[in-house]
Structures are given as C-alpha cells and as structure tokens.
NUTI-631372 format. One line per field, with one value per atom (N, C-alpha, C, O): z, x, y; residue in one letter; atom name. Coordinates in nm, 3 decimals, padded with zeros to 5 digits. Each point is the difference from the previous one (the first is absolute). Example, Ala and Ser with C-alpha at 12.3 -4.5 7.8 and 13.67 -1.06 7.14 Angstrom:
<dolos>
z <- 00.780/00.000/00.000/00.066/-00.138/00.006/00.073/00.017
x <- 01.319/-00.089/00.090/00.104/-00.139/00.082/-00.077/00.051
y <- -00.569/00.119/00.120/-00.002/00.107/00.119/00.109/00.111
r <- A/A/A/A/S/S/S/S
a <- N/CA/C/O/N/CA/C/O
</dolos>
This chain:
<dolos>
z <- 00.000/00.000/00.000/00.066/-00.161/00.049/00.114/00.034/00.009/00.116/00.012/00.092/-00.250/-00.008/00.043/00.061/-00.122/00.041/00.158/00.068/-00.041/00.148/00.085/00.102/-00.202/00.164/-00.086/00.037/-00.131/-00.044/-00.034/-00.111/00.190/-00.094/00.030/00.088/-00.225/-00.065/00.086/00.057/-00.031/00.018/-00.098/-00.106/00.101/-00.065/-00.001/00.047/-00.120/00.022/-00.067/-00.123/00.168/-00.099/-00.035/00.081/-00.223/-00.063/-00.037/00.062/-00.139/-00.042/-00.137/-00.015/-00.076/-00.061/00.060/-00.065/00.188/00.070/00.046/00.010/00.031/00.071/-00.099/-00.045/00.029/-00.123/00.084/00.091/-00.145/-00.036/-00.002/-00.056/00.068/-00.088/-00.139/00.017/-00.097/-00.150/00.032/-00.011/00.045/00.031/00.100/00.022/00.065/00.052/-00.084/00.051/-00.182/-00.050/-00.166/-00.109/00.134/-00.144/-00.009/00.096/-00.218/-00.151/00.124/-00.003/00.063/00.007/-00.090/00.040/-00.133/-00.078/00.060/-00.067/00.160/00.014/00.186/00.060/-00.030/00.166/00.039/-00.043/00.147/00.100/00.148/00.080/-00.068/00.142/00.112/-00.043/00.124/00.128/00.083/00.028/00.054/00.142/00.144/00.008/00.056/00.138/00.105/00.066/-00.006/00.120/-00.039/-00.087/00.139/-00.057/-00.080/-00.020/-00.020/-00.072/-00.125/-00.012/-00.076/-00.179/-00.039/00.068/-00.165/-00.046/-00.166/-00.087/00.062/-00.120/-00.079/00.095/-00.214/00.005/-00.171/-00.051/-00.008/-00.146/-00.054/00.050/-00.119/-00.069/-00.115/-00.095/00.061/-00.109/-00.085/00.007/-00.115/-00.157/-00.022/00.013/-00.043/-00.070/00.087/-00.030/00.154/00.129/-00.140/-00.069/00.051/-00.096/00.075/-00.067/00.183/00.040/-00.045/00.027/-00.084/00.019/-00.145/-00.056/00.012/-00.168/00.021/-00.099/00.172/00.046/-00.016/00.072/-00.177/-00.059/-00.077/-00.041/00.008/-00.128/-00.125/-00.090/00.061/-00.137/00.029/00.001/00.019/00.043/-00.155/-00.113/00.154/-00.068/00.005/00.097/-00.175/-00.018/-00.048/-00.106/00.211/00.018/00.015/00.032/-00.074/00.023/00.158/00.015/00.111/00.117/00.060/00.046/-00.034/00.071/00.121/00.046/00.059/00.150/00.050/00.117/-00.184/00.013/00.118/00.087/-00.055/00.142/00.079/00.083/-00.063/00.079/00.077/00.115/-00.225/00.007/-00.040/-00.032/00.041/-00.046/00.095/-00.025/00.109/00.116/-00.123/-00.059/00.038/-00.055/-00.140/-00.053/00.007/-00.176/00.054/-00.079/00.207/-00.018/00.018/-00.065/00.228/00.047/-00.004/00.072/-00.154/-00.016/00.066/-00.019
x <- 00.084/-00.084/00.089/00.103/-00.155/00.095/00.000/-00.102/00.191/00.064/-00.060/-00.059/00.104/-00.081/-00.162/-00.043/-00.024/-00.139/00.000/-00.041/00.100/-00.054/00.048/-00.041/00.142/-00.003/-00.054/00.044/-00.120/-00.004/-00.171/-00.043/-00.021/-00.142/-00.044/00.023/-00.113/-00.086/-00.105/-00.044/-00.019/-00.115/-00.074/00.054/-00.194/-00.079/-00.141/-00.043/-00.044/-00.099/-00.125/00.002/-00.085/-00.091/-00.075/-00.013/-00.083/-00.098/-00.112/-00.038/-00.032/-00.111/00.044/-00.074/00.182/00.034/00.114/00.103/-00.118/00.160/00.084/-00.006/00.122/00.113/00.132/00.045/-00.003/00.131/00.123/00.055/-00.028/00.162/00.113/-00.053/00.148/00.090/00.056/00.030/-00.021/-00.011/00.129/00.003/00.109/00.142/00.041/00.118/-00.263/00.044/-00.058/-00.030/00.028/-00.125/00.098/-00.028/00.092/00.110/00.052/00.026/-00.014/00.004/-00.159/-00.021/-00.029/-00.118/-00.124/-00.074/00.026/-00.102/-00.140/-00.103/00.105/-00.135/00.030/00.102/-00.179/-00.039/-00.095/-00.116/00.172/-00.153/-00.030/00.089/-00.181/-00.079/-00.016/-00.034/00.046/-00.060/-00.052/00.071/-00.187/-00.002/-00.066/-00.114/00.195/-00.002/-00.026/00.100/-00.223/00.029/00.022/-00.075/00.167/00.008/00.156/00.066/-00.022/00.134/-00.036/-00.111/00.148/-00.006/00.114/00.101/-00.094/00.084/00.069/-00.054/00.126/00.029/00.046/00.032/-00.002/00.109/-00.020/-00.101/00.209/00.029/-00.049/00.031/-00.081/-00.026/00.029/-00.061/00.187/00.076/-00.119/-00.112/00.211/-00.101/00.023/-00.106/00.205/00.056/-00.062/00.030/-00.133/-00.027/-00.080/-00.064/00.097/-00.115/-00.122/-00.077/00.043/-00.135/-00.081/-00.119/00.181/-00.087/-00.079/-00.065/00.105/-00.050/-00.054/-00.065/00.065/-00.132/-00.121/-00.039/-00.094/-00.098/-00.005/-00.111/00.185/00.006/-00.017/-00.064/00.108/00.002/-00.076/00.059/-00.173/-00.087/-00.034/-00.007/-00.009/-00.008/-00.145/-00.075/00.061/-00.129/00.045/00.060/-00.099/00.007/-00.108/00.010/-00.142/-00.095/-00.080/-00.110/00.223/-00.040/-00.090/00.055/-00.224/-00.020/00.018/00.048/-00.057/00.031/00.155/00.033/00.013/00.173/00.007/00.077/-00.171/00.016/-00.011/00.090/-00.234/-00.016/00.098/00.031/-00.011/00.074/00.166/00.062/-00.015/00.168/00.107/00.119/-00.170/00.081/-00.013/00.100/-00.218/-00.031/00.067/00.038/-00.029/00.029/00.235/00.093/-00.086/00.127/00.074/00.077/-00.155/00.079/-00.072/00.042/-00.148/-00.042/-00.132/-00.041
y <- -00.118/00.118/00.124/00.002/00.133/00.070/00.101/00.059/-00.045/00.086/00.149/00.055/-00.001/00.110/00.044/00.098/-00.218/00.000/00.030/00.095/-00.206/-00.017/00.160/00.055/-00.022/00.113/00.124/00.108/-00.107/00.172/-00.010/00.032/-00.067/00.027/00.136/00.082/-00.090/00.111/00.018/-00.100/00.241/00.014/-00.009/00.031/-00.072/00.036/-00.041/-00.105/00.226/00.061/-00.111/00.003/-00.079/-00.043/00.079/00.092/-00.081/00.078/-00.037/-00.099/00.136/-00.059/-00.105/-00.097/00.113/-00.145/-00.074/-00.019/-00.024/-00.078/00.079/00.123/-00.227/00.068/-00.021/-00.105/00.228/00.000/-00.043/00.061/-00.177/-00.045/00.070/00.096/-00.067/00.031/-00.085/-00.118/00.154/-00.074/-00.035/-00.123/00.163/-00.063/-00.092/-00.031/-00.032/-00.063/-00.149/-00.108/00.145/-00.111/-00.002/-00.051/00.094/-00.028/-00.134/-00.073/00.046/-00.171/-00.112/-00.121/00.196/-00.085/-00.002/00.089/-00.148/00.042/-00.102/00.005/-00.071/-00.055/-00.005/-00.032/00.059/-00.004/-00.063/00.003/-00.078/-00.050/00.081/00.026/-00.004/00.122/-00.119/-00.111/00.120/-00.066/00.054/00.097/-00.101/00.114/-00.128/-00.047/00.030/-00.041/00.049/00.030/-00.004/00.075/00.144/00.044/00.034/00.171/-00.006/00.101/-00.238/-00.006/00.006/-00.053/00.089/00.020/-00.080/00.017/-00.104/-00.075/00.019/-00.067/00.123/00.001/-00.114/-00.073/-00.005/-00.113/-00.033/-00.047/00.079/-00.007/-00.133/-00.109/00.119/-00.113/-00.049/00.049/-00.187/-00.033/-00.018/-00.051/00.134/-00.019/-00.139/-00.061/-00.016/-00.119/-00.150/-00.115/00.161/-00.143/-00.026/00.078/-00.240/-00.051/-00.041/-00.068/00.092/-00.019/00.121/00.016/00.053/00.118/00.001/00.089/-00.244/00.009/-00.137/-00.032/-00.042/-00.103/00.021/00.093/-00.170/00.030/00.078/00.034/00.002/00.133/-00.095/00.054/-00.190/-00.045/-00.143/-00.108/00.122/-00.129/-00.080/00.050/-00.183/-00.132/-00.055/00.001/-00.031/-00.155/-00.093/-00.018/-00.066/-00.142/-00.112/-00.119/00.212/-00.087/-00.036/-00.053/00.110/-00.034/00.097/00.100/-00.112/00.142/-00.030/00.103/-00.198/00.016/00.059/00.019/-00.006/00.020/00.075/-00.043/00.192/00.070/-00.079/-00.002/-00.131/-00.020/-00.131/-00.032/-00.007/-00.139/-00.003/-00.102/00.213/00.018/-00.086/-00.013/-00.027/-00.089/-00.128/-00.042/-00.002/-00.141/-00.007/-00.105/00.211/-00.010/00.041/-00.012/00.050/00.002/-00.129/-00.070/00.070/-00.110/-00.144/-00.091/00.074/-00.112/-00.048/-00.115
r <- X/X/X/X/X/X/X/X/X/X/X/X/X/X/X/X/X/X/X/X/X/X/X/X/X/X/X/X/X/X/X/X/X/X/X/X/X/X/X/X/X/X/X/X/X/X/X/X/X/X/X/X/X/X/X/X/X/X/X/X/X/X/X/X/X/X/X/X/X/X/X/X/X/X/X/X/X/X/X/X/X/X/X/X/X/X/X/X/X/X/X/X/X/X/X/X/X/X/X/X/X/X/X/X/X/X/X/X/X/X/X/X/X/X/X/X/X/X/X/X/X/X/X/X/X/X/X/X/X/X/X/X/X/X/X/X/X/X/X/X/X/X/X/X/X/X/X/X/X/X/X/X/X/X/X/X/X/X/X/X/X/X/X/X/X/X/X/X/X/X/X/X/X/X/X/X/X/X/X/X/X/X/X/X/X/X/X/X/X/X/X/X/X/X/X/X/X/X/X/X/X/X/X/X/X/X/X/X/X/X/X/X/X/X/X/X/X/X/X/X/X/X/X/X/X/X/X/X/X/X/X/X/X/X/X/X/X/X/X/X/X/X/X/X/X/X/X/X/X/X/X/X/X/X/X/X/X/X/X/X/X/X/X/X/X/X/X/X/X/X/X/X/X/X/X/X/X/X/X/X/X/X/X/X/X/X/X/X/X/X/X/X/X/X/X/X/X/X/X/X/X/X/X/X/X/X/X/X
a <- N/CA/C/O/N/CA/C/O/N/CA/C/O/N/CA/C/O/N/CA/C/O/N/CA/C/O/N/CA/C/O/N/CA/C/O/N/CA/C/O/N/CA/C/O/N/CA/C/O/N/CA/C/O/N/CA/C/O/N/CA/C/O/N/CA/C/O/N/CA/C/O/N/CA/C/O/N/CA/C/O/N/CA/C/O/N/CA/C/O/N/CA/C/O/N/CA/C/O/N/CA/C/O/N/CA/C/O/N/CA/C/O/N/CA/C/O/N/CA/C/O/N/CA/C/O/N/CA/C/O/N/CA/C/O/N/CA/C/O/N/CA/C/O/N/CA/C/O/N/CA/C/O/N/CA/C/O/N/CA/C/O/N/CA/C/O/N/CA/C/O/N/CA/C/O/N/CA/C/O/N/CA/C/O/N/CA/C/O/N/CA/C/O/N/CA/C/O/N/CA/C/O/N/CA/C/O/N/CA/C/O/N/CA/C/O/N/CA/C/O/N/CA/C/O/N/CA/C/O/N/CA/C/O/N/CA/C/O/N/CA/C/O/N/CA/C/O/N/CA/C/O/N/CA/C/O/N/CA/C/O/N/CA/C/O/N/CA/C/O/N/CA/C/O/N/CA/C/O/N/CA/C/O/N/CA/C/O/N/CA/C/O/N/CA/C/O/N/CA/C/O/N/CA/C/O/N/CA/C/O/N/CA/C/O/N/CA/C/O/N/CA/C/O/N/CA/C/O/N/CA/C/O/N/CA/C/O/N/CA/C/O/N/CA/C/O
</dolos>
C-alpha cells in the first residue's frame, strides 16, 4: 500500500453528484470496483485481462435446457 496515501489525506466535500477523488490518485487505473462497509468506502482496481470477467459472454447450445438447474449433474456426472 502506499505510504503516501496513508499519511496525507484529502479533505473533501460531498455534493449533490458524489464525492470527488483526486484523479491522481486513480492514474493507469481504467476500471474500478466501489465497496461501502459500514462508513468505510472501498476503492479497488479492477484487472482488465481477469478472464472471468468474460465468462458467459460467448454462450453455447447444446441442446441441454436444465443445464442451470442441473450443472453439478451434466459436470460431474
């Protein structure tokens, strides 16, 4: 984690569209995930390249319609 963060935070003001960032603390990140816990806010980059993130995107027929219900049975037998 860096060092910097931890000892220099920003004030800042929420508005009526959110609470602004600093855009430099968010540089070569192009996709983010939000979290909010309790009164903690979670920021946390999210890899372009995770191939889960392209799971169901290119679906198949196979003839099976129970497949949601029964995917244990059609995997493992």
């Amino acid at each position: 984690m860096d060092k910097q963060f931890l000892s220099s935070p920003v004030e800042s003001y929420i508005n009526e569209q959110g609470l602004l960032i600093p855009k430099d603390w968010l540089i070569g990140i192009e996709k983010k995930e939000i979290r909010k816990k309790d009164n903690v806010i979670t920021i946390i980059p999210v890899e372009k390249d995770d191939p889960i993130s392209e799971l169901g995107t290119k679906p198949v027929s196979c003839g099976i319609t129970d497949g949601s219900q029964e995917h244990d049975k059609y995997i493992y037998g």
